[in-house]
N, C-alpha and C positions, 0 to 999 in steps of 0.2 A: 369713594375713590380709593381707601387704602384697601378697602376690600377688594376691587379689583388687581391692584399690582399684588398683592399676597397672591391672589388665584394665578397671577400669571408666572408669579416665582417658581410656584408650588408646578404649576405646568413644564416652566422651563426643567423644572429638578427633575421632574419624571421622563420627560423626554431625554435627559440626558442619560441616567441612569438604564431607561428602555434599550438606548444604542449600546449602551454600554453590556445589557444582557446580551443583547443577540452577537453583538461581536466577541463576547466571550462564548458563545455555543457554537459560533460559527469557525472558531477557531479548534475546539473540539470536535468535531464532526466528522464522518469520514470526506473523504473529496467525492462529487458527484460529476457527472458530464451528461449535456443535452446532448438527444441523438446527433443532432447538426458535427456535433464535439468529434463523437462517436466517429461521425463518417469523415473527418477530418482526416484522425488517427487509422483510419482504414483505408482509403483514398476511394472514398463511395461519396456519391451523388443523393442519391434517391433514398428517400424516407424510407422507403417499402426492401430496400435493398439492406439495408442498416439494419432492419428490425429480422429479417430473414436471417442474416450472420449470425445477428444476437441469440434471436432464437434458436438454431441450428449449434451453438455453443453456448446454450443453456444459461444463458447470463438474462436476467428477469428486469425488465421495463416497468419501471416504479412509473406509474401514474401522478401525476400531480395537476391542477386547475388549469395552471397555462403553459405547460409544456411536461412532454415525459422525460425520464433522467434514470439513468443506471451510476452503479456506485465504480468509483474508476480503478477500484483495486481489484474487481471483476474481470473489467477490460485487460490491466495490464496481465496477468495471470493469464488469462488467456489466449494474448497473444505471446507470451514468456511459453508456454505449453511446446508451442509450434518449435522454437528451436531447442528445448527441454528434450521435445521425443527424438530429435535426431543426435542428440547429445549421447543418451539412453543408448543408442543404434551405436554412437560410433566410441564412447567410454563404458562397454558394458558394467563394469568392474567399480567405476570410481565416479559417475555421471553429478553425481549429490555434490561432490569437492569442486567437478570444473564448473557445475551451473554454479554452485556458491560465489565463484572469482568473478565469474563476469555479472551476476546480479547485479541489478544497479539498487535493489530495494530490498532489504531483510524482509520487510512482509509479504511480499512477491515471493520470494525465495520461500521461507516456508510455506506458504499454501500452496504450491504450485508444486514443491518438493512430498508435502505431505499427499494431496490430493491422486499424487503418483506413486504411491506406496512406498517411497524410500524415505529415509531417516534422516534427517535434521543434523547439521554438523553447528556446534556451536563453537566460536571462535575462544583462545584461550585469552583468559582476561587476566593473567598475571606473570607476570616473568621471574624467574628462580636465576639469582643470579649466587655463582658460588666462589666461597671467601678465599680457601685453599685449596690443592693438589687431592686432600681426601673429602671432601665435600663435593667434587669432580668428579672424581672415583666413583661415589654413591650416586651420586645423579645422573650419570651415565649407566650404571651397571641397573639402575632402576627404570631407565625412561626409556630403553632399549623394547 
């Protein structure tokens, strides 16, 4: 009898600890979407209509046992593109600064930025605050 309740200890511990793996992998992981998801975010129907987009903007259909899935940083970049190119069209000069403002996703923003051959604006992460009148002076006559 005591053998059994140790085997079911020993059971419960490992079940807990198992959830406890996959919930920490799953929180690492990128985010994924069923095509269903897919055609949600695109206002499509048809399985065969979804995979055609996909396909046609080159975004790759991971197969899995019981349902197919693309990675959803795919998706959003991709549809991020569509108003990126007309951004491109109507800020020739400065396109990378105004998609930076309205991005809703830093990693969006970079791949989508990159992918279109323009450069990466990194925000400043420090503020220069100055004590007197020549420390003013310098700071200005430098950051100019």
């Amino acid at each position: 009898m005591e053998g059994k309740k140790e085997l079911q200890k020993i059971e419960k511990a490992k079940a807990i600890m198992d959830s406890g793996v996959e919930e920490l992998y799953s929180t690492r992981s990128l985010d994924t979407l069923t095509l269903m998801e897919v055609g949600k975010r695109l206002n499509l129907i048809d399985i065969e209509a979804i995979k055609r987009w996909l396909n046609k903007n080159k975004i790759r259909i991971y197969k899995f046992p019981k349902q197919n899935y693309v990675y959803q940083i795919d998706l959003d970049c991709e549809i991020d593109k569509i108003r990126v190119t007309d951004l491109r069209k109507e800020f020739p000069d400065n396109w990378e600064e105004v998609y930076k403002k309205i991005a809703k996703d830093n990693a969006v923003y970079e791949m989508v930025v990159i992918s279109l051959g323009g450069q990466v604006f990194e925000k400043i992460k420090s503020k220069i605050t100055v004590k007197n009148k020549k420390e003013e002076d310098l700071f200005n006559r430098y950051s100019a």
